[in-house]
C-alpha positions as CSV (number, residue, x, y, z in Angstrom):
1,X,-6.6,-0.1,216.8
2,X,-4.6,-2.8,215.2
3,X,-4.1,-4.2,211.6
4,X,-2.5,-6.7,209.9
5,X,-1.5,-5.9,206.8
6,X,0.0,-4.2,203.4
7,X,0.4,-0.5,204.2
8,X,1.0,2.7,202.0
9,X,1.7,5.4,203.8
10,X,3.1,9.2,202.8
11,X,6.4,8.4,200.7
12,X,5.7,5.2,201.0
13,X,4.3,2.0,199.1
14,X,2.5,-1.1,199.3
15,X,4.0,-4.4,200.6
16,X,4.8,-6.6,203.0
17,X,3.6,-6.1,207.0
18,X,3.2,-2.9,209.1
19,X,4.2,-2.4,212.1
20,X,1.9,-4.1,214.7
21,X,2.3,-0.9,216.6
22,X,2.5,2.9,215.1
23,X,2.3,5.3,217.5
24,X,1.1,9.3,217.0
25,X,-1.3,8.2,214.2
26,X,-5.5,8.8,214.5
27,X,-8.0,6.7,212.4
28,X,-9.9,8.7,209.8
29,X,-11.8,5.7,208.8
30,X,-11.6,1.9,208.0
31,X,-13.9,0.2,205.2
32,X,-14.5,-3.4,204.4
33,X,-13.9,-3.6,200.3
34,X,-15.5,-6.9,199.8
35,X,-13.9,-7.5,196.1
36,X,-10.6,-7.0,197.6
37,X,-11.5,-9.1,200.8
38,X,-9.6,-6.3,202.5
39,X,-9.6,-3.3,205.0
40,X,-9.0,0.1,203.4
41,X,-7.6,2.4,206.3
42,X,-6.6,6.1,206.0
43,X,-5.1,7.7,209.2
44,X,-3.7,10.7,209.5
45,X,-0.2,9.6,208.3
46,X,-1.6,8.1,204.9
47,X,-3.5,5.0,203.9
48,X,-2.5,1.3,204.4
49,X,-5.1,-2.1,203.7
50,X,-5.5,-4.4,206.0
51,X,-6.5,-8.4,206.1
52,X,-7.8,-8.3,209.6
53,X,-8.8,-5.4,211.7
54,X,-9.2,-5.4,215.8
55,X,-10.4,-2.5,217.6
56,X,-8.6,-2.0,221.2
57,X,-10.1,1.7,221.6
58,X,-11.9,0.4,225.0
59,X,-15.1,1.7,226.3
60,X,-13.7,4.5,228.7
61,X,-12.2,6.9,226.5
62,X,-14.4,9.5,224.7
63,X,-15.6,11.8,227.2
64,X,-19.0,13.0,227.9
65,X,-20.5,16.1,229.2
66,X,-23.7,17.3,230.6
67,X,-26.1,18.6,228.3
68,X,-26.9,22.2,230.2
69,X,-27.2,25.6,229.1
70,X,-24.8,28.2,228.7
71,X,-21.0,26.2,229.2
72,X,-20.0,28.0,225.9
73,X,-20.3,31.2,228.0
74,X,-18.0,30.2,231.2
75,X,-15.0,32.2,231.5
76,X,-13.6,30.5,234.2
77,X,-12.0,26.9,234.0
78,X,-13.4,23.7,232.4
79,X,-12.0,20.7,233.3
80,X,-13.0,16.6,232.3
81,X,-11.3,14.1,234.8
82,X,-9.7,12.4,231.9
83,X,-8.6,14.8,230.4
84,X,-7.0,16.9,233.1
85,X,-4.8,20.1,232.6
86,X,-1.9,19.6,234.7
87,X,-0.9,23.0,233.7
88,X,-3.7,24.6,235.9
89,X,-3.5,24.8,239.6
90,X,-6.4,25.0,241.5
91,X,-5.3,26.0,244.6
92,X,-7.6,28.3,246.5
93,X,-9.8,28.3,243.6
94,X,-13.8,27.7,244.3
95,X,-14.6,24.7,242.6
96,X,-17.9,22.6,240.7
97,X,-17.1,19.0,240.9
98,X,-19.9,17.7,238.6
99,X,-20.6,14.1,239.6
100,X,-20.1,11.2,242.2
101,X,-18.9,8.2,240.6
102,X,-15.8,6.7,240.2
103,X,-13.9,9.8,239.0
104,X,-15.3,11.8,241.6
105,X,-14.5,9.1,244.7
106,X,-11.0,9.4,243.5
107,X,-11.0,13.5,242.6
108,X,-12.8,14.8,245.4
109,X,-10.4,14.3,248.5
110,X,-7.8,15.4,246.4
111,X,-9.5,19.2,245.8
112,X,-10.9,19.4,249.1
113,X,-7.1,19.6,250.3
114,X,-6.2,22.6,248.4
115,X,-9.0,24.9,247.2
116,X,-10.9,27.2,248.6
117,X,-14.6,26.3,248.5
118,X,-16.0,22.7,246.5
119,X,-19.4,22.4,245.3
120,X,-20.1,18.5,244.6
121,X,-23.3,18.0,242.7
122,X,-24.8,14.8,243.0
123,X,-27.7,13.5,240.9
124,X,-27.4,10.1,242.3
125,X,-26.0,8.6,245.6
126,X,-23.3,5.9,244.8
127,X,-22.7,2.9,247.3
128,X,-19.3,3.0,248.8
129,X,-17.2,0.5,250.3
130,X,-14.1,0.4,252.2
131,X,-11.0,-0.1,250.4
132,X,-9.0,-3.1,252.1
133,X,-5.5,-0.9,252.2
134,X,-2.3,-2.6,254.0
135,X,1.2,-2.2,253.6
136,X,2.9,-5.3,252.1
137,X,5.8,-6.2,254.1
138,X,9.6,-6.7,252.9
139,X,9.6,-10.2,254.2
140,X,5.9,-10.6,251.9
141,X,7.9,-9.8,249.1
142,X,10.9,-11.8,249.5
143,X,8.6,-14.9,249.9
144,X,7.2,-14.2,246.9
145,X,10.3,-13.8,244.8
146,X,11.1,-17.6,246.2
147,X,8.1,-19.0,245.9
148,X,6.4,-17.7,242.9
149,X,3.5,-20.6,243.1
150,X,2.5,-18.3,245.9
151,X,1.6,-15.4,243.5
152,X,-0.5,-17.9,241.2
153,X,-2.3,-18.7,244.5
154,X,-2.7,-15.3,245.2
155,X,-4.0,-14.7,242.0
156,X,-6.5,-18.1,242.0
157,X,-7.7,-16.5,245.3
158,X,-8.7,-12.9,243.9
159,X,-10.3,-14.8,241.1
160,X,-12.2,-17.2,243.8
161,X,-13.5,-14.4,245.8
162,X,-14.6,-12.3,242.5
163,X,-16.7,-15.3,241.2
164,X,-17.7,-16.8,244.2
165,X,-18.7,-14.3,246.5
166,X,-19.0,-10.6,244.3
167,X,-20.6,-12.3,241.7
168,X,-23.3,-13.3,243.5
169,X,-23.6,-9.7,244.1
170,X,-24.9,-9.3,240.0
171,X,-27.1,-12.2,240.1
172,X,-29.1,-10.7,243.2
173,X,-28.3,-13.2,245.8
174,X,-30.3,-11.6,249.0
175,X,-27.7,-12.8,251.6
176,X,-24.5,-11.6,249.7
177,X,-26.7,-8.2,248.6
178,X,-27.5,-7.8,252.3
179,X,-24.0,-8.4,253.3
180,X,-22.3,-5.5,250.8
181,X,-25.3,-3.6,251.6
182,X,-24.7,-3.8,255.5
183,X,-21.0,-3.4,255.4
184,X,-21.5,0.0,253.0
185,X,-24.2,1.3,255.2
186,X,-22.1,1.1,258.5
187,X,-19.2,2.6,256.6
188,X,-21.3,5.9,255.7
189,X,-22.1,5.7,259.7
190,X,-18.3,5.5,260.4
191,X,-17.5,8.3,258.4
192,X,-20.3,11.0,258.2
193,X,-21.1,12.6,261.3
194,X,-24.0,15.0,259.9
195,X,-27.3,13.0,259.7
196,X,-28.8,15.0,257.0
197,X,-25.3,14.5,255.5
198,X,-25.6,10.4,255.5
199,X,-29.3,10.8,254.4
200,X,-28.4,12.3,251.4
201,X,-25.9,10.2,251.1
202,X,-27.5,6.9,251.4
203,X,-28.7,5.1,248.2
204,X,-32.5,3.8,247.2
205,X,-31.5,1.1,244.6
206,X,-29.8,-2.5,245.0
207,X,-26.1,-2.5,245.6
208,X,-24.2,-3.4,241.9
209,X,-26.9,-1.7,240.0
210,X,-24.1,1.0,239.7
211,X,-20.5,1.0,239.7
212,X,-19.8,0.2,243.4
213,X,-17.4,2.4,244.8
214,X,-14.3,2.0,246.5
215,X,-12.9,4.7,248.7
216,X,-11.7,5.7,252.3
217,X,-11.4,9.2,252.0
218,X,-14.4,10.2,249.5
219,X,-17.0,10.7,252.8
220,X,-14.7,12.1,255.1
221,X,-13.8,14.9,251.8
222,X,-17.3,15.6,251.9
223,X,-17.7,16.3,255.8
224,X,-15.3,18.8,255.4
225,X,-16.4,23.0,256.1
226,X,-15.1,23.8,252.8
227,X,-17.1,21.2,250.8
228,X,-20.7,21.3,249.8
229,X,-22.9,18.1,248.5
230,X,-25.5,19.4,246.2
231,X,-27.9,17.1,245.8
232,X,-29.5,18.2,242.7
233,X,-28.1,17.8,239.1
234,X,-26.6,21.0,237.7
235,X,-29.2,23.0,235.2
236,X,-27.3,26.2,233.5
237,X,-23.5,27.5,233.4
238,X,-23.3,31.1,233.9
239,X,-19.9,33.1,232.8
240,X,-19.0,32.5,236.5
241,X,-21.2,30.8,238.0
242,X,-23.3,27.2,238.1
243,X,-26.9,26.7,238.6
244,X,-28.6,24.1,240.2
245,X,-31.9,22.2,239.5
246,X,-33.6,23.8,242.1
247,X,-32.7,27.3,240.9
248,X,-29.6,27.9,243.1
249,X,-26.5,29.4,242.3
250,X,-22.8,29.2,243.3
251,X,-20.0,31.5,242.0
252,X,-17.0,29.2,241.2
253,X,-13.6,30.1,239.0
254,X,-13.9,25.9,237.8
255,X,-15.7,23.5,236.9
256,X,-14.6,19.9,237.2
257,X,-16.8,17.0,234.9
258,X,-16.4,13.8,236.5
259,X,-19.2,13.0,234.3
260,X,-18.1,9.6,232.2
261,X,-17.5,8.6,229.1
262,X,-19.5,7.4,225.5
263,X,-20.1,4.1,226.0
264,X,-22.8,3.0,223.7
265,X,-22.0,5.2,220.7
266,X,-18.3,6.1,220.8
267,X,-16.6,8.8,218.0
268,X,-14.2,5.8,216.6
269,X,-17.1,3.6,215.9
270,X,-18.5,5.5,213.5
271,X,-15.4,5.2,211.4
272,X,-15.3,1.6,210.8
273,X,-17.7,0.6,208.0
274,X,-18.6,-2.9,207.3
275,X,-20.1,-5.0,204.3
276,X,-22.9,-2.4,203.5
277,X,-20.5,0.6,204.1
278,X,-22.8,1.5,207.2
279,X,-20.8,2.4,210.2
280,X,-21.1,-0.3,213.1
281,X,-22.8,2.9,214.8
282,X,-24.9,3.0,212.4
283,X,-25.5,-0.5,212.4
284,X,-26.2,-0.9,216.5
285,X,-28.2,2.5,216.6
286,X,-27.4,3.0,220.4
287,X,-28.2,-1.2,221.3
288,X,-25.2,-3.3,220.4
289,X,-25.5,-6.4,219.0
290,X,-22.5,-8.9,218.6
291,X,-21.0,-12.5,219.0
292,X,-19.7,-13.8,221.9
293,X,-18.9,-10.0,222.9
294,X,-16.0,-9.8,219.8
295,X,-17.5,-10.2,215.9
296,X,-20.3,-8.0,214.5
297,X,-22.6,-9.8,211.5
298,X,-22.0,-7.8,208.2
299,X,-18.0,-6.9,209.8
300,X,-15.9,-9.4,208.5
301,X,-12.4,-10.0,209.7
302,X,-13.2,-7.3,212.4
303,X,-12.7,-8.4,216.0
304,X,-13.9,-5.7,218.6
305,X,-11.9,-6.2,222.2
306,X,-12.9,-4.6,225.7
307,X,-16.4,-3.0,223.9
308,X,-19.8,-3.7,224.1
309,X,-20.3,-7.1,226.2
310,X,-17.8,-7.4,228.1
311,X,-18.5,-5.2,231.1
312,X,-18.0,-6.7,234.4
313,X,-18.8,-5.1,238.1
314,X,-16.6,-7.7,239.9
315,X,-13.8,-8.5,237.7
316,X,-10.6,-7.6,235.5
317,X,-10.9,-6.1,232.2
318,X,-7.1,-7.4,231.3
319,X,-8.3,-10.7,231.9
320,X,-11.2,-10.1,229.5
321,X,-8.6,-9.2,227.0
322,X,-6.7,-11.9,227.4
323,X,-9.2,-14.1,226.4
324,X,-11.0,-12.2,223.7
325,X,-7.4,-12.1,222.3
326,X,-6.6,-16.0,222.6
327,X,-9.8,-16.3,220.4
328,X,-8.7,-13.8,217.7
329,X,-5.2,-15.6,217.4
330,X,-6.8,-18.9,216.8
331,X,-9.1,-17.7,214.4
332,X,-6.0,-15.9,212.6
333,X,-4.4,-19.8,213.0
334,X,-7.6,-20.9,211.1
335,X,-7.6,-18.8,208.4
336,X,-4.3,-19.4,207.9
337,X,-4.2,-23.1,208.1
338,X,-7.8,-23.2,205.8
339,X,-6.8,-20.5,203.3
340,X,-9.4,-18.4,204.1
341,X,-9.7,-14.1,202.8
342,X,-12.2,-14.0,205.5
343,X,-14.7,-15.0,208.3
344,X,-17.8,-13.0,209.2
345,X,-20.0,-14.1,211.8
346,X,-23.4,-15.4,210.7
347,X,-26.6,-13.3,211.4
348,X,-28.6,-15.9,212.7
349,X,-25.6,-17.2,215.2
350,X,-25.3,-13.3,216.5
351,X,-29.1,-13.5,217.2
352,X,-28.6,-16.8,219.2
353,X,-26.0,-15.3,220.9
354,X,-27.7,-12.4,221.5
355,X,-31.1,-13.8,223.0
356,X,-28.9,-16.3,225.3
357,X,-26.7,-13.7,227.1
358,X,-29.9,-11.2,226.6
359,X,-32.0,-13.6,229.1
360,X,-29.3,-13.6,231.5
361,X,-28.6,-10.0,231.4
362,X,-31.9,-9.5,232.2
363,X,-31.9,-11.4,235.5
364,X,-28.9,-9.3,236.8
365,X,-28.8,-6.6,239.1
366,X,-28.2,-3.9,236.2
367,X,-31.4,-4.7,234.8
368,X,-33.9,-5.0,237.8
369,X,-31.7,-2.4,240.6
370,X,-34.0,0.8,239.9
371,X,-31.3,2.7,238.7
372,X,-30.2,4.2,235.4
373,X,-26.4,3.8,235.1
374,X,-23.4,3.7,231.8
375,X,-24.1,0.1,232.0
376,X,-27.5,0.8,230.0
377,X,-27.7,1.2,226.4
378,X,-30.4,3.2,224.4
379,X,-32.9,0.7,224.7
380,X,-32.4,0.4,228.7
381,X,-30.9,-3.2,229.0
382,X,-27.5,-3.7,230.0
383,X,-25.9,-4.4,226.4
384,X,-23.0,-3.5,227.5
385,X,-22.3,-6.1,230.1
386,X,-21.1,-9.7,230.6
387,X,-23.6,-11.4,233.1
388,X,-21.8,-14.5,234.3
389,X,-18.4,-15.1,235.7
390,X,-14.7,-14.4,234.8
391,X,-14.1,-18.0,233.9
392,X,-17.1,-18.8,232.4
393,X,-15.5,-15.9,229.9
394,X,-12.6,-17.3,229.3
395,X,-14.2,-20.8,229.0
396,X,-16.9,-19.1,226.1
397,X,-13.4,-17.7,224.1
398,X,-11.4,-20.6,224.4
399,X,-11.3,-21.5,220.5
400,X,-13.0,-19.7,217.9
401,X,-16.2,-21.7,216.7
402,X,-15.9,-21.6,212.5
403,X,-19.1,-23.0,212.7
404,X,-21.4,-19.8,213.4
405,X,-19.1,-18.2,210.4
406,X,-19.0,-17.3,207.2
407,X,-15.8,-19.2,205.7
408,X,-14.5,-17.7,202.6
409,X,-11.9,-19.0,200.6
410,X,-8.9,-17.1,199.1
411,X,-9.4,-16.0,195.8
412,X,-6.8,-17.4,193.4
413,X,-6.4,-16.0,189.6
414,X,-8.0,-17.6,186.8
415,X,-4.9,-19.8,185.4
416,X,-2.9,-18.9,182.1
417,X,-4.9,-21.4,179.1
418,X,-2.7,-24.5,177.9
419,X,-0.4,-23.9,174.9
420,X,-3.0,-26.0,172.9
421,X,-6.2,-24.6,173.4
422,X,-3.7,-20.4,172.5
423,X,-2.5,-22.6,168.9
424,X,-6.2,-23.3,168.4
């Protein structure tokens, strides 16, 4: 979170500009006062006002677990993978891993090293793909110290493959589909020697409809003696043990949740109140509705970065932020140059926004893949997503567009009447 403002803070007072950056310090709340054209923000270190509020809390942050019975009543070890207790060693332990996404791909061959017994449950099979691992080479490196045109190029080719080739991937194209489809397949062949193993393995929905996976050790983990794949999700936590949809039970001393995050509703977003002092959870109610993926209508001077809308499956989130943040310092330079207390996106722009990236969204393979993923919001479609390229991104952000906005002027004082009129 990051304001631009007046601040007051304990033993402080009001004036002049915060720091851009105070670190150590939790939002209570943040509230548009319209009369004031101003953001009142209390944290835990005090209160401050700000002109211009941007939310960086990013979509992968607030964890989430399972809704099951009884995981007040485990005495053994709870763990969430991002929020790990490096304080607890799990050596020879028996272990619940709950969940096979991206977490778990990475978490997985890491237990199956050192404990005694690991119980992977697995509601839904994920498609993996190699990861493309080589050593760079000391002579790579010195070339690219000399010739650092050769690290844009690098760069302009990641970019090329991402948009031309993976992005097709989103859009459904049959011959790319087939292609990551094929290459996934034959690496679950390569890796997994059990056949009921692979078969329960093996996904039933497009490729890109989930997260797509990336590991080279995550099937190999699971062919080990000490691991098991449960294929079912996990019902009820017993004081030391987990239970299985179909009624079965494992005794375990942990339990690791590789189970996600809050992505459509998250904790900080029902702190920040807009125009109608409704939260902006309140105001999406599970399906979030914005403006070229950064304003919300009825949220003025409020810029949202790395949230709702700007999801990708095939490329970088920094460059997302790089562009949603070019657009925010030119509409700073606007306001600025106009004398403007505030912009707030128009209503009826946010709904034109909404229904054009909406009709593209649901073309993509989130929408039409037969599979329920973090991608979905509560209403099912893929809210949460951007559905055409990197550049075409960057391209959308370029400038900020005053004309879907509200413009509002500064408000000057009233001035002081002439000496005649005060003798009259």
């Amino acid at each position: 979170m990051a304001a631009r403002s007046g601040a007051t803070s304990k033993g402080g007072r009001e004036g002049g500009l915060a720091p851009w950056i105070r670190l150590g310090e939790e939002l209570l709340d943040a509230t548009w006062d319209d009369d004031a054209a101003r953001w009142r923000i209390t944290t835990t270190r005090g209160h401050m006002s700000a002109d211009v509020l941007v939310a960086c809390a990013g979509p992968l942050t607030e964890p989430v677990y399972p809704h099951v019975a009884g995981l007040h009543r485990f005495r053994g070890k709870m763990i969430h993978s991002s929020r790990w207790d490096h304080g607890h060693d799990l050596s020879g332990e028996r272990v619940a891993v709950v969940g096979t996404g991206a977490s778990a791909v990475q978490i997985v061959p890491e237990l199956q090293r050192r404990v005694e017994g690991l119980h992977v449950f697995q509601r839904t099979p994920g498609w993996v793909v190699p990861r493309p691992e080589r050593e760079v080479s000391e002579g790579e490196k010195r070339l690219l110290r000399r010739v650092p045109a050769l690290v844009t190029l690098y760069r302009l080719k990641q970019f090329l493959v991402r948009d031309g080739l993976n992005y097709r991937m989103i859009r459904r194209n049959p011959v790319v589909r087939r292609l990551f489809e094929r290459a996934s397949r034959s690496h679950l062949e390569q890796q997994v020697g059990d056949p009921d193993l692979r078969a329960r393995l093996r996904p039933d929905y497009e490729i890109g409809c989930k997260r797509v996976l990336i590991s080279n050790d995550f099937y190999p983990a699971l062919d080990r003696p000490n691991v098991e794949l449960v294929s079912s999700a996990l019902r009820e936590v017993r004081e030391g043990s987990v239970v299985a949809a179909d009624g079965t039970e494992r005794e375990v001393d942990a339990i690791v949740f590789a189970t996600g995050f809050e992505t459509t509703t998250p904790p900080v977003f029902s702190l920040i109140r807009g125009r109608a002092g409704r939260s902006l959870n309140e105001v999406w109610g599970g399906r979030p509705r914005f403006h070229r993926a950064t304003t919300v209508a009825g949220f003025p001077n409020f810029f949202n970065i790395c949230s709702a809308g700007t999801g990708s499956g095939h490329g970088s989130m920094i460059w997302k932020a790089e562009a949603q943040t070019a657009y925010v310092m030119d509409a700073l330079r606007l306001m600025r140059e106009k004398g403007l207390s505030n912009v707030e996106v128009r209503a009826d722009a946010q709904d034109r926004y909404m229904e054009w990236v909406g009709e593209d969204l649901d073309r993509t393979v989130w929408a039409r893949g037969g599979c329920v993923s973090w991608y979905l919001d509560d209403g099912q479609r893929p809210s949460l997503m951007w559905p055409r390229t990197m550049w075409g991104f960057r391209r959308m952000l370029r400038r900020f567009d005053p004309e879907h906005y509200h413009l509002r002027p500064v408000r000057r004082a009233p001035k002081a009447p002439r000496e005649e009129a005060i003798r009259a």
